[in-house]
C-alpha positions as CSV (number, residue, x, y, z in Angstrom):
1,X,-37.5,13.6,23.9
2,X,-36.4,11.2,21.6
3,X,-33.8,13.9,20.1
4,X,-32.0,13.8,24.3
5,X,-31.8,9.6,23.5
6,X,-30.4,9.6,20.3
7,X,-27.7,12.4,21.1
8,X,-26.7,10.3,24.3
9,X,-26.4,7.1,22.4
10,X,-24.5,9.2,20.0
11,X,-21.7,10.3,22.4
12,X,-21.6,6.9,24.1
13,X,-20.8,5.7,20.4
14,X,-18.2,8.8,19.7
15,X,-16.7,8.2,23.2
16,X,-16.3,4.5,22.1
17,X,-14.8,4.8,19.2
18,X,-12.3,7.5,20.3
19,X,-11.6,5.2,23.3
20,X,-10.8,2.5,20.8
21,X,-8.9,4.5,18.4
22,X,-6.5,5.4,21.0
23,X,-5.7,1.8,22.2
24,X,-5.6,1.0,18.5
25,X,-1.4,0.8,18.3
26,X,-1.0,-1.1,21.2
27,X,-2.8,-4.4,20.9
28,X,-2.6,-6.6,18.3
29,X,-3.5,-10.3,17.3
30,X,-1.3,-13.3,17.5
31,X,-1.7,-16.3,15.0
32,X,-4.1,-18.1,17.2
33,X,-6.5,-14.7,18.0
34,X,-5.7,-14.0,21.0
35,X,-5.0,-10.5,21.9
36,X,-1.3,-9.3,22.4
37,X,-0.9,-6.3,24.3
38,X,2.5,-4.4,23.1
39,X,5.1,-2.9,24.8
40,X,4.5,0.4,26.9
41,X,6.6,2.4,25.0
42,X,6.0,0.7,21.4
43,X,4.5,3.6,19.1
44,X,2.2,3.4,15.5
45,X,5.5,2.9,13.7
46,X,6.5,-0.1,15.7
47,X,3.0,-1.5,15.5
48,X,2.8,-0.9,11.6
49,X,5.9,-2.8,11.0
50,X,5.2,-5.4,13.2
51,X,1.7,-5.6,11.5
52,X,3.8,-6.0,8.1
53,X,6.5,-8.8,9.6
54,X,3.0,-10.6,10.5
55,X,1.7,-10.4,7.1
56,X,4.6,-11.5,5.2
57,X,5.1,-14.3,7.6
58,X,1.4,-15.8,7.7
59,X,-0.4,-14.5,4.6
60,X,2.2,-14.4,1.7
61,X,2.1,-16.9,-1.0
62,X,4.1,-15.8,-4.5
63,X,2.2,-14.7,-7.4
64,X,2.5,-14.0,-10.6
65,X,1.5,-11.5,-12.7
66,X,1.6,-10.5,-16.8
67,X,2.9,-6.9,-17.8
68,X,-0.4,-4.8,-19.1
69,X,-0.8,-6.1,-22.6
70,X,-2.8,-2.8,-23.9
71,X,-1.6,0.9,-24.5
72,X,-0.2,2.9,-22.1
73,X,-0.3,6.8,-22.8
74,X,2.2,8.7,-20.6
75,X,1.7,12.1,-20.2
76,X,5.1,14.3,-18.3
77,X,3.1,17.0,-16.3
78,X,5.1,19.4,-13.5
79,X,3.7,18.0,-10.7
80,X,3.4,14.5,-11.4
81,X,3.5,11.5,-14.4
82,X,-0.1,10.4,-16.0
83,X,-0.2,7.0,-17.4
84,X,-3.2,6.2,-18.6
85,X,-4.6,2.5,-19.0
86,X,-7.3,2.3,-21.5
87,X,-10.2,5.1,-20.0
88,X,-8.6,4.8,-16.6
89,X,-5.9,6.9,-15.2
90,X,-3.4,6.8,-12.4
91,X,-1.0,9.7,-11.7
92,X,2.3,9.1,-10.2
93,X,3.4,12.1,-7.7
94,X,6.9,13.3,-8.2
95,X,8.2,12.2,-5.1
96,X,8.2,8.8,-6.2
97,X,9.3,8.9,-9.8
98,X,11.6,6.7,-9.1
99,X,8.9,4.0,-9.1
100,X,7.0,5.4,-12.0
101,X,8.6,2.6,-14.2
102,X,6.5,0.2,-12.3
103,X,3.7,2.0,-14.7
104,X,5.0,3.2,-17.6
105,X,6.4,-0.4,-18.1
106,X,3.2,-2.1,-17.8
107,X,4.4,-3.7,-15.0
108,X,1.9,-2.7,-12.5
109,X,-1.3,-1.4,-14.2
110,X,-4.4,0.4,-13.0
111,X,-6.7,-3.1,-13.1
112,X,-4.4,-4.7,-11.1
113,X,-5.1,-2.1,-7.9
114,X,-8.4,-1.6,-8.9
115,X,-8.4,1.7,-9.6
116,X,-11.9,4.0,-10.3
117,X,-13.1,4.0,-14.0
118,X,-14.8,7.3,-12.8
119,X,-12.3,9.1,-12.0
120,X,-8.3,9.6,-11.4
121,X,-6.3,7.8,-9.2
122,X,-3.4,8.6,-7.5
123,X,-0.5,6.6,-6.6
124,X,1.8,7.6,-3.7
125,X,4.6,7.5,-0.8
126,X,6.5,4.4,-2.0
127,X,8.6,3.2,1.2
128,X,11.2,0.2,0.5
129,X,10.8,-2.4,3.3
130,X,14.3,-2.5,4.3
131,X,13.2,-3.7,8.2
132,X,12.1,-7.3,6.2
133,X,14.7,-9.5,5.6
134,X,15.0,-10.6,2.0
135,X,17.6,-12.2,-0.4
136,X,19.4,-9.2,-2.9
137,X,16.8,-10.3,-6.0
138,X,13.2,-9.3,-4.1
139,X,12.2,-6.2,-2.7
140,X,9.2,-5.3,-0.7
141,X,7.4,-1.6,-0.8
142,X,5.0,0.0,0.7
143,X,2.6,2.4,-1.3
144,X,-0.6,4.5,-1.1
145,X,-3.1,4.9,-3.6
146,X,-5.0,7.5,-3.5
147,X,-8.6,6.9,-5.3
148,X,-11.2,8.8,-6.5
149,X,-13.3,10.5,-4.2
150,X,-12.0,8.8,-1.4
151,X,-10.5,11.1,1.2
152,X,-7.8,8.5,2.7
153,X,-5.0,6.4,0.7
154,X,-5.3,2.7,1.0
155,X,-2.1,0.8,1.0
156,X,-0.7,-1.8,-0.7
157,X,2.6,-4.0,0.0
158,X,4.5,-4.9,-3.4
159,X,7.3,-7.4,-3.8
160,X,9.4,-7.2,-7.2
161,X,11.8,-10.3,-8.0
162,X,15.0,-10.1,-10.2
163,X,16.4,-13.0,-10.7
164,X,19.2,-10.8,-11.7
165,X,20.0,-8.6,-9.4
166,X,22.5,-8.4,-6.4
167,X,23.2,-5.8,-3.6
168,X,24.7,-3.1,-6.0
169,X,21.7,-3.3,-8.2
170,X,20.5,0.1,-8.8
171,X,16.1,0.8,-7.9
172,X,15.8,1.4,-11.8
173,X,17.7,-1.4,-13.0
174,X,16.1,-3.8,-10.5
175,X,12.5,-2.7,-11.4
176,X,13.3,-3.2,-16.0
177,X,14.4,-6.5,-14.7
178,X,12.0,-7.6,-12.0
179,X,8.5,-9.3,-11.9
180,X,5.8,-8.4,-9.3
181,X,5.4,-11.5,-7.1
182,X,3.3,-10.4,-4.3
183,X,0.9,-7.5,-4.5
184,X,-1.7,-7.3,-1.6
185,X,-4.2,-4.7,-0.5
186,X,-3.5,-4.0,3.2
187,X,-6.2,-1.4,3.9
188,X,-7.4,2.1,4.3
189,X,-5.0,4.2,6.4
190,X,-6.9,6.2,9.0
């Protein structure tokens, strides 16, 4: 008997959730928290980037961060780039070797997204945040990461700074010159 409970509550929770998934892009929060219902026709995309514009505008405050001050082995593999940080390692798919500078430089290091001593971590999907406006010496990316034993990526936003740079700058260039200032943990994609 209790077996016919349980499996109702169960649905009632599954039906929930599925409900709330699906209405998940098209509400959001405003800065006071109260609920803003989007546009009809708005899609995940739009929501995502309007998610993005939100954080930049209300949670961003510059940082600073050191280059990785131990050694970094880099290992060249046919799929994708080791680096290894100490005992911990984060692979860099080919797809974005552009960006595996960021690593191999030191620039961005495995401590600083807190990857998995246990295990290899995977780093993914870079996406430049052209949509944001920004002076020519930052620019904003998203990335995933994908960790350990952990079936979806989470996502981080990056901002690099060079004081340097202008609109002609080349990504490689930009990133030897540059400086993180803003590295935040968004979430888990679902």
């Amino acid at each position: 008997m209790w077996h016919i409970k349980m499996r109702k509550k169960l649905i009632y929770i599954l039906i929930f959730m599925l409900g709330f998934g699906l209405q998940s892009c098209k509400v959001t929060w405003d800065n006071n928290g109260n609920r803003v219902w989007l546009k009809e026709d708005s899609n995940c995309g739009e929501h995502e980037r309007y998610e993005i514009k939100r954080l930049f505008r209300t949670q961003y405050k510059k940082q600073s961060y050191q280059k990785y001050p131990g050694i970094i082995i880099v290992r060249e593999e046919t799929e994708l780039t080791s680096v290894q940080f100490d005992s911990v390692i984060v692979n860099i798919s080919k797809d974005a070797s552009n960006y595996s500078l960021l690593l191999t430089s030191g620039l961005l290091s495995a401590q600083m997204l807190n990857a998995s001593v246990k295990g290899t971590n995977t780093i993914c999907c870079f996406e430049e945040l052209k949509y944001l406006k920004y002076p020519s010496i930052k620019k904003r990316f998203k990335f995933f990461v994908f960790e350990h034993n952990m079936l979806n990526p989470c996502v981080y936003l990056l901002e690099l700074t060079n004081e340097n740079a202008n609109e002609t700058t080349e990504l490689t260039t930009f990133i030897n010159g540059s400086k993180i200032t803003f590295l935040f943990f968004q979430g888990i994609q679902i």
